[in-house]
C-alpha positions in Angstrom: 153.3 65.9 64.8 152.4 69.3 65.9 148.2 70.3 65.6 149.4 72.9 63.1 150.7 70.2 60.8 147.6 67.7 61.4 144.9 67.4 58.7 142.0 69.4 60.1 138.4 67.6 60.9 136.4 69.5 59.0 138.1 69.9 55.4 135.8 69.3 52.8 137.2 69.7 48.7 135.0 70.0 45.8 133.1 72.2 44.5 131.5 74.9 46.9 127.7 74.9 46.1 126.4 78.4 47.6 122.9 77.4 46.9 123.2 75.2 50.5 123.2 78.7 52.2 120.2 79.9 50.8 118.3 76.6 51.8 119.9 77.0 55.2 118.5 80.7 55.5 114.6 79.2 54.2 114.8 76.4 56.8 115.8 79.1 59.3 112.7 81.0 58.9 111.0 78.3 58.6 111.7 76.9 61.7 111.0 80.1 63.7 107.9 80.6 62.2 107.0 76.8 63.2 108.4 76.5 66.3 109.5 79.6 67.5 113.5 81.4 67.9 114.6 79.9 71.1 114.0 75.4 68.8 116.5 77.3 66.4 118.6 78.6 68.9 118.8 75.2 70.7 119.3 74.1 66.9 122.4 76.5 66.8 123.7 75.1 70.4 123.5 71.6 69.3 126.1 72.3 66.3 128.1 74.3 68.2 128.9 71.0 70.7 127.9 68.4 69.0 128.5 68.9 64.7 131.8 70.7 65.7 132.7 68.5 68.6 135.7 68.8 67.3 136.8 71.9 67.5 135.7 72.5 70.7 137.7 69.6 72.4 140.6 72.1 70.7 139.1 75.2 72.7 138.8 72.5 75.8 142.8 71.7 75.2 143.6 75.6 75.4 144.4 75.4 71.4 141.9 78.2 69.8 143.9 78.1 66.3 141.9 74.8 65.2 139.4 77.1 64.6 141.4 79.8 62.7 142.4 77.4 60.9 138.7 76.2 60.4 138.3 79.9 59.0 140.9 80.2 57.1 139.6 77.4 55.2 136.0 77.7 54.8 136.3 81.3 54.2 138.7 81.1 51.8 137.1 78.3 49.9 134.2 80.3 49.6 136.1 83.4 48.2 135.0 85.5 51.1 136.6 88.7 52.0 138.5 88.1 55.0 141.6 88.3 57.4 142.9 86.9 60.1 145.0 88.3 62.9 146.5 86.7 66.1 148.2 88.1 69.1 149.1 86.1 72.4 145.4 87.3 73.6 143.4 87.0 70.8 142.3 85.8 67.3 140.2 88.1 64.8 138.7 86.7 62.4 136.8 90.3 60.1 134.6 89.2 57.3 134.5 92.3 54.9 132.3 90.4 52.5 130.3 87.0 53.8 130.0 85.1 50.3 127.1 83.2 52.1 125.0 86.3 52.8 125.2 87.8 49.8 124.5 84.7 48.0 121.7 84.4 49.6 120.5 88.2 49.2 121.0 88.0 45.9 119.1 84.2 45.7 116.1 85.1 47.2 116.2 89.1 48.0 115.6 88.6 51.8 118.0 86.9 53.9 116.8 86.2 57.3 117.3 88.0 60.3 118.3 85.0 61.9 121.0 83.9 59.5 123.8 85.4 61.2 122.7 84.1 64.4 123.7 80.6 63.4 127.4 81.7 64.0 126.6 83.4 67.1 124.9 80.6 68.7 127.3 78.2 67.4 130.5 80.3 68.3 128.6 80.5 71.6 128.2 76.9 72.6 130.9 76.1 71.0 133.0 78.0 73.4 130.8 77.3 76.4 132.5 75.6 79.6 136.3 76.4 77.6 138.8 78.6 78.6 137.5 81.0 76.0 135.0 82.9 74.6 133.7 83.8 71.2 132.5 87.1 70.6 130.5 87.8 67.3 129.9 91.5 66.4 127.7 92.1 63.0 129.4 95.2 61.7 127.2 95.5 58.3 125.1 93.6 56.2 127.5 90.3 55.4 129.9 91.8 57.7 130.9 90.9 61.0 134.2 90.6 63.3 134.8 87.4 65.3 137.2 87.2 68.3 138.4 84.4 70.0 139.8 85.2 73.7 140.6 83.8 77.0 137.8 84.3 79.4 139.1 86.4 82.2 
């Protein structure tokens, strides 16, 4: 059976309860306040290799579209704004609207200056040691364009 045709790892059903990202974005400043950015960037690391395991033994394989399809999931189910484009060189994932961050702007008023960073550290280690990389550009507030590429 082809990967494309494979139930995906990470594919959770039911509802979608936004209030997890606001709780995510207080324990984010909390833990940088407590112990500093570098313990949540470690945090960020750890998920990247070892929560989505995963779908970096896809990267590892040479197969990036476990994680489009990863996207196209989890975005989706959250009624983000979103697309998704692939070449032969690259995927784009552009998030127009994140529904997390604006759930969480509108939750508490503040979201931390942090929160994106737990994609960027995670898309980081993630990728780390694979055939590709993951660059994460924040274009706006909830906005931001990811691309998946062969390292050269």
């Amino acid at each position: 059976m082809p990967d494309h045709e494979k139930p995906m790892r990470y594919h959770e059903g039911g509802n979608v309860h936004l209030d997890f990202h606001g709780a995510t974005n207080t324990t984010i400043d909390y833990i940088i306040a407590q112990f500093g950015v570098e313990v949540m960037d470690e945090i960020f690391a750890k998920v990247g290799r070892e929560v989505y395991a995963d779908l970096r033994q896809h990267l590892l394989a040479d197969d990036p579209s476990e994680i489009a399809r990863h996207w196209e999931h989890f975005f989706g189910r959250e009624n983000a704004d979103f697309s998704i484009e692939a070449t032969d060189d690259e995927i784009v994932l552009t998030v127009r609207h994140c529904t997390a961050y604006h759930h969480v702007q509108k939750l508490t008023g503040a979201v931390s200056p942090h929160f994106c960073d737990q994609t960027i550290k995670t898309n980081n280690a993630m990728a780390a040691g694979t055939p590709f990389c993951i660059d994460t550009e924040i274009t706006g507030p909830g906005a931001c364009r990811q691309v998946i590429r062969r390292r050269s």
